[in-house]
N, C-alpha and C positions, 0 to 999 in steps of 0.2 A: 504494500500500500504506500503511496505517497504522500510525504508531507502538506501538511494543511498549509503554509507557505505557498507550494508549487500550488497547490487547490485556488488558491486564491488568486494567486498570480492567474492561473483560468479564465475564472469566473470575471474579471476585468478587462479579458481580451475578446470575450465570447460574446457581448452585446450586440443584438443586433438592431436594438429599437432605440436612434440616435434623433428622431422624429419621426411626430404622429402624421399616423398613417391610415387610410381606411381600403376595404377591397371587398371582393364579393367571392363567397364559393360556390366554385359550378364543375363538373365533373367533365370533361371533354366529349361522354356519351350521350350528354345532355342535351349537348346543338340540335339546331335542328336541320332540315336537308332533307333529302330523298331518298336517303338509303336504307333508312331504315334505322340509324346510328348513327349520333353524332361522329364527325370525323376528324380528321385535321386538315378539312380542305377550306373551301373560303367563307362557311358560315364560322369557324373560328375564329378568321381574321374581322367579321362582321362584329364580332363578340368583341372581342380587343378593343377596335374602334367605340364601340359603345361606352366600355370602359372607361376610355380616354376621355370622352366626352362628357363622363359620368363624372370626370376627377378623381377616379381610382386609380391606388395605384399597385395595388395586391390582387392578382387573381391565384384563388387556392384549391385544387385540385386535388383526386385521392388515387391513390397509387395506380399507376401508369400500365403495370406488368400484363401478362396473357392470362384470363379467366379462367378457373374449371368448375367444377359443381355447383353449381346455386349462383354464378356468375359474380361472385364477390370479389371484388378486386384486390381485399385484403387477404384472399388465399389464391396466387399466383401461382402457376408452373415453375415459375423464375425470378429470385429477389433484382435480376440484373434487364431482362428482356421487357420489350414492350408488348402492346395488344396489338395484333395483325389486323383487328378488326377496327383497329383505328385509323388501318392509312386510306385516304381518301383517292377514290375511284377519280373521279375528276385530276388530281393531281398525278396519274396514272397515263390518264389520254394526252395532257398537257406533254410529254415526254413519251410521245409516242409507244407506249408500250400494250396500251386499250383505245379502241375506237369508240367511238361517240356512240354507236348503234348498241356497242356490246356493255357499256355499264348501264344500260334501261332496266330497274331494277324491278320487279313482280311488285304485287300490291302490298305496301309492307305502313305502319302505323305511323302515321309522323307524331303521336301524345306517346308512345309509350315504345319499347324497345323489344320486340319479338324475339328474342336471342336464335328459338329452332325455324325462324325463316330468314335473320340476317346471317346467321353462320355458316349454312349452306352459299347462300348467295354469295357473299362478300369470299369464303374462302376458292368458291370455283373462278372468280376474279383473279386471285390472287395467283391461280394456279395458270391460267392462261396470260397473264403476265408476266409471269417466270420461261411460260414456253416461249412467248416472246420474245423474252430476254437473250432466251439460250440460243435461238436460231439467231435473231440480227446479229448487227457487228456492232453498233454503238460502245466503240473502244474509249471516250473518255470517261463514262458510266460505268464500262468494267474494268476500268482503275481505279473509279471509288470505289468500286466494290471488293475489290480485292487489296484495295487499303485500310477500309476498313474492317475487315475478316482480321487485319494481322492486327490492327488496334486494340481489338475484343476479344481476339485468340481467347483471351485467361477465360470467359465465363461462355463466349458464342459456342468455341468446339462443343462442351457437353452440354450444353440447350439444343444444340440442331440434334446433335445426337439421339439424347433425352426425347425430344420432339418426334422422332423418326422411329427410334421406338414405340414410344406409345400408339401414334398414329399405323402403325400395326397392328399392334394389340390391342385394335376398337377401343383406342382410349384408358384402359386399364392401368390402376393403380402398380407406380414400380415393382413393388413387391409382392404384387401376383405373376410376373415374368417369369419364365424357366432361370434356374439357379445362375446358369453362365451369366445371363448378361444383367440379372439382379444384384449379385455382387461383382461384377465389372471386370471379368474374367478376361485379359490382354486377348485371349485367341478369337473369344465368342466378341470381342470389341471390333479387332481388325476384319475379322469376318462380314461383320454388320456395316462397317465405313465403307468396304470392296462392294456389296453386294447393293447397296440403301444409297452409293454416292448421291445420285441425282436428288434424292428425297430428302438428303439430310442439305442438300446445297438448296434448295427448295425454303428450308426455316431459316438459314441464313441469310437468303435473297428476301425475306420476311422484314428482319430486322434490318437490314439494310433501309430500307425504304422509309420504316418507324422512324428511325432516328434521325434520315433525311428530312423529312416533313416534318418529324417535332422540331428540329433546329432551326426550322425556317419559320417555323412561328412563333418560335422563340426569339427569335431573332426580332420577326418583326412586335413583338409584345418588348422588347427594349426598346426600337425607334417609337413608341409611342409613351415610353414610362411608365410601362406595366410590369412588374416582378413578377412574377412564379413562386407559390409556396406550394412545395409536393408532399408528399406521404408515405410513410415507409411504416409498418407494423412489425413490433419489435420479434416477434415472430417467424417464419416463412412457414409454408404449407409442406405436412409430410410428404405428398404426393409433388414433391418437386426437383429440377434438377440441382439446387442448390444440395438437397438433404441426397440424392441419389450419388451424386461426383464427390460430394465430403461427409460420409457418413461417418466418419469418425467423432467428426464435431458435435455429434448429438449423443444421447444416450439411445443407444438400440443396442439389441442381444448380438450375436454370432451369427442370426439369419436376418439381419436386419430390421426385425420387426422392434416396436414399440416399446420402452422398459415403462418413461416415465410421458405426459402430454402435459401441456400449460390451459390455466384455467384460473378462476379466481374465486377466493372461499365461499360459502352462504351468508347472504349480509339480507339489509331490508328489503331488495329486492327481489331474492331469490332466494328459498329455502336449503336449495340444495347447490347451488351456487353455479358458476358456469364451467362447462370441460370442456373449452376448446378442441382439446385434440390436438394441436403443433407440438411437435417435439422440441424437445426441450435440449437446449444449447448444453456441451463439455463447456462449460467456462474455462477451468485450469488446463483444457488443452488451446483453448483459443487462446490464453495469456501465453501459456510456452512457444506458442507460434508468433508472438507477438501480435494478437487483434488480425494477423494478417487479409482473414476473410472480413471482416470489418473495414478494415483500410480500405481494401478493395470496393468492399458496397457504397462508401459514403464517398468515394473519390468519385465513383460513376454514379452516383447519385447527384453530385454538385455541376457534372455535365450538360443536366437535364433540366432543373431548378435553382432557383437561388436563395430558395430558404428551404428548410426541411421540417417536419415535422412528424415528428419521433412518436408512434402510438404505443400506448401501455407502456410511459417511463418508468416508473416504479417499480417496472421489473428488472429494471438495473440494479435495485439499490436490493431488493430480493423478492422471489418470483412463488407463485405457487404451483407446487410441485406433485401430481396427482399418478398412482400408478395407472398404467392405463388399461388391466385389466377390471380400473373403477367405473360403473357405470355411470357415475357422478363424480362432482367434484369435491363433496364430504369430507370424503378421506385423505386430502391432499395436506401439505405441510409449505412452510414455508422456509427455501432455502433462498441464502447469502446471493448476492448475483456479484458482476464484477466491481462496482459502486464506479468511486472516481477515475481510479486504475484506469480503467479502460479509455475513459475522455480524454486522459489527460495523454495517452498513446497517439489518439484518434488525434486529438493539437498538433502533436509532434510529426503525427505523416502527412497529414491534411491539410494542417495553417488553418485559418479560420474557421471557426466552425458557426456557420448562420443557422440554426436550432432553434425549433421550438418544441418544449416538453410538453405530452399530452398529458396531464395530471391530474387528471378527476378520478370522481368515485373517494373511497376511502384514504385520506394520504396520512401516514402516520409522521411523526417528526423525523427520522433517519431519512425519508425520501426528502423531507422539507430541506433538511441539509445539504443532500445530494443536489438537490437541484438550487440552492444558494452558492455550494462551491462551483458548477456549472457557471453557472451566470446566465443557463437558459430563462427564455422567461415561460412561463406557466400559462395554464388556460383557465377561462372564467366565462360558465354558458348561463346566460340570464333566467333559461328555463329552471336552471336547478335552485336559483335566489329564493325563491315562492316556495313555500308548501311543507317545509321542514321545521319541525318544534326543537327551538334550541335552547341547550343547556345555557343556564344563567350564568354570566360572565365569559360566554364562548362566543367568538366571533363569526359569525356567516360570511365565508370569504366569497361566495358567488354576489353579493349582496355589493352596486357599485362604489359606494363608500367607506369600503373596507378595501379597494383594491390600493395595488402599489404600481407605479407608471411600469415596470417591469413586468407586463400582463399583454396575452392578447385575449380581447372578449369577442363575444358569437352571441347572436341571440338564441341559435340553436347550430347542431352539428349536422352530417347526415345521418347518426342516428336515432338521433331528434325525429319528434312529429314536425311539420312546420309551426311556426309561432301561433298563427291563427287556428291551427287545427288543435295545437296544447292548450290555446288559453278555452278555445268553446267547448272542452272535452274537460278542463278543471274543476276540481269542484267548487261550491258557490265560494266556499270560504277564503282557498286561496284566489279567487276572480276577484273578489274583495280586497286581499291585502294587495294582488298586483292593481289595482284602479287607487287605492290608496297611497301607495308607494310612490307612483305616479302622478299623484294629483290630475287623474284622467277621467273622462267620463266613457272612456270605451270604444270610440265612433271610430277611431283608426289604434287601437290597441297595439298592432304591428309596426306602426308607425310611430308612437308613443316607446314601444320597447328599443327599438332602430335610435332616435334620437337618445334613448338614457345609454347604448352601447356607444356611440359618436360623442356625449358630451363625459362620458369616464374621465380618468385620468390613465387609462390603458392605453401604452401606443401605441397600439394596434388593435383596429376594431374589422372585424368581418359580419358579414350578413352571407346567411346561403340567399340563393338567387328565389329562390320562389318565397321567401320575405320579404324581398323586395316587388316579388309581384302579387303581394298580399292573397296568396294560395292558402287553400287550408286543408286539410289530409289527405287529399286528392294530389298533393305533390311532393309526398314523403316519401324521400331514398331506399330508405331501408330502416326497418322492422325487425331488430335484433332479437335472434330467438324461433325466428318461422325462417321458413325454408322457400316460397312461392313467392312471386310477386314485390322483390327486391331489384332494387339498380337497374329497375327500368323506365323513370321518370325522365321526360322531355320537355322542354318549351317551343314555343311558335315563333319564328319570326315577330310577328305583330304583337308580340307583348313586350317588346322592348321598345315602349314608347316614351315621346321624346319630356312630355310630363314626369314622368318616374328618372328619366336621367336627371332634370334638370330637379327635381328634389333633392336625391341623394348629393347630386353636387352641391349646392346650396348647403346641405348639412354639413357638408365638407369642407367649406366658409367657413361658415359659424365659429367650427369648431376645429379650425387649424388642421385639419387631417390633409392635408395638400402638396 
């Protein structure tokens, strides 16, 4: 462990809120467009524009990576890859590689996100793209591309691989595979790279294009004074090529399977508490490596984004640790995690580290520490302010005038209801303390909450985008807990009207956020 000195020394370099700031969270699936899926084509750049106009200067975003089961973006194939079903068709035609006839996409929902009629469609895209690719000559395109293959080497080889398997095996989880290539047997490996070349060149002409397109609208989200805050869950998915290429790093048996899953205890919310299921990090082998797969993730994390935003902090400072033969999360315990150790590695290889700690739910004082010597700043969602009986002489830190400028606030997250959908769904009592809180009579409640997150002293304040279009549970993200009818909320063109920009900007007057 490292001296509280060095800690300190940290947490003075690591600020990243040097002035206030306001921004909106919107998920890139969100846009809207024809395909069925938000994409990275030019209703992104529409969105940007709005922003700018809006005087925002944060758009915040939730993990970037390829989807699988329940299409959660928090459980990725890959903590390093992006979503194929993000690159946009139109930017495809643009560089000749699809014609104008051939992205006409079937009848697909512009409100909501069909995943089993966009994933067909978008992926037989992708694949006659590639054939494309492979017949023409366009020699300075297959220089990027074989320059950036040698860039990514360290994580692309075993993601196409990874990728090229599964997509064999009808999608099946790694460790239902025959033994060879489950535990990554050199012969059953070369075998599969001879046999699979074209298919595994296929997921790597995949990422190729992600990364093209994100940079380009990354790019252009700086010519307009817009940041990027990303997402990364302190986690990865069992089912990925990160835990399949470095299975060391986790606890799993001798055949790979599961010893211990991350989850968190029974509190007011839940009796039996939550069991994730992600496997659970070797800490002491990742420190003997020195953090090195950490290096790695937050070095190519900062490529992509320019702030981050670190889910389930507190499981740094220590994690709950559940056998996985638990149907529940009950029986789980709480072990040490790496605390500062690790940050202060993460400094050393990194240089800055632009951070924000996702710190809700129950935080005891060792995490309070941890994320003081951090210097990260903390989160503060207005939903949770309302409706909790506090102990006499205990502070409600969700409550705005108890915050500290080292904060960012949300009126809600995505796993939030929307603001109007929580306040018409509260019960009468807390509808009372928030109108009271407020000094409001109600008429724009969303609007009223928007204004108390802009005039904090937090510097940094976000709104998700359907509070700004005063939506009510008809445009909620996700429903932690259910399995149906998640991360498939969309907007319209025509609700990004020029009323609602020029509000928030005004608020953004007011109140210095500029």
């Amino acid at each position: 462990m490292k001296s509280n000195t060095t800690a300190n020394h940290l947490s003075k370099e690591t600020s990243i809120l040097k002035y206030r700031q306001g921004g909106i969270l919107l998920h890139p699936t969100c846009l809207p467009g024809m395909f069925g899926i938000g994409d990275l084509g030019s209703e992104f750049y529409h969105f940007i524009d709005f922003l700018h106009l809006s005087r925002q200067q944060l758009l915040q975003i939730l993990p970037l990576g390829p989807t699988g089961y329940g299409n959660s973006p928090y459980q990725s194939f890959s903590a390093f890859a992006g979503n194929p079903l993000l690159i946009s068709p139109e930017k495809l035609v643009d560089i000749g590689l699809l014609t104008s006839d051939e992205i006409i996409p079937p009848k697909l929902q512009s409100s909501r996100v069909d995943y089993e009629k966009v994933m067909p469609y978008k992926w037989n895209l992708l694949l006659l793209a590639f054939e494309n690719f492979s017949k023409k000559g366009l020699p300075e395109l297959r220089a990027r591309f074989k320059t950036f293959t040698k860039e990514h080497h360290y994580w692309l080889e075993d993601y196409a691989l990874f990728m090229s398997i599964k997509e064999v095996h009808d999608l099946e989880a790694w460790n239902t595979w025959e033994r060879p290539l489950k535990t990554r047997q050199a012969s059953a490996i070369t075998s599969w790279k001879k046999k699979y070349k074209e298919n595994i060149e296929f997921h790597k002409f995949t990422q190729f294009f992600f990364f093209h397109q994100w940079n380009e609208v990354r790019k252009y989200a700086h010519e307009k004074k817009v940041c990027i805050i990303g997402d990364i869950p302190i986690f990865v998915a069992y089912d990925s090529a990160d835990v399949w290429a470095n299975s060391h790093l986790y606890y799993l048996d001798k055949h790979g399977e599961l010893e211990y899953v991350a989850g968190v205890p029974p509190d007011y919310f839940s009796e039996t508490g939550q069991r994730w299921g992600n496997p659970i990090y070797h800490w002491d082998r990742m420190q003997k490596n020195g953090y090195k797969w950490w290096i790695q993730r937050l070095n190519h994390s900062f490529t992509l984004v320019d702030i981050l935003r670190i889910d389930h902090f507190r499981g740094f400072e220590a994690y709950w640790r559940i056998p996985a033969d638990e149907p529940t999360a009950i029986n789980g315990k709480w072990v040490q995690g790496p605390g500062i150790d690790l940050f202060i590695t993460l400094k050393s290889a990194c240089g800055f580290l632009p951070i924000i700690a996702e710190n809700l739910g129950i935080i005891t004082p060792t995490v309070d520490e941890l994320l003081q010597q951090t210097g990260f700043p903390g989160m503060r969602v207005l939903q949770f302010a309302f409706g909790s009986e506090e102990e006499e002489g205990i502070e409600n830190d969700y409550l705005p005038h108890n915050y500290i400028p080292n904060t960012v606030v949300y009126t809600g997250t995505h796993d939030n209801d929307t603001t109007l959908g929580w306040f018409q769904t509260a019960p009468k009592d807390v509808q009372r303390e928030v109108l009271e809180y407020l000094n409001s009579d109600g008429e724009d409640i969303v609007g009223d909450l928007i204004r108390l997150a802009w005039s904090s002293v937090a510097k940094i304040s976000i709104i998700p985008l359907q509070d700004l279009l005063r939506l009510g549970s008809e445009g909620r993200m996700n429903l932690p807990g259910s399995e149906s009818g998640n991360w498939e909320w969309r907007f319209t063109q025509d609700q990004l009207t020029e009323e609602r920009s020029e509000k928030i900007a005004k608020l953004s007057k007011i109140y210095q956020r500029l």
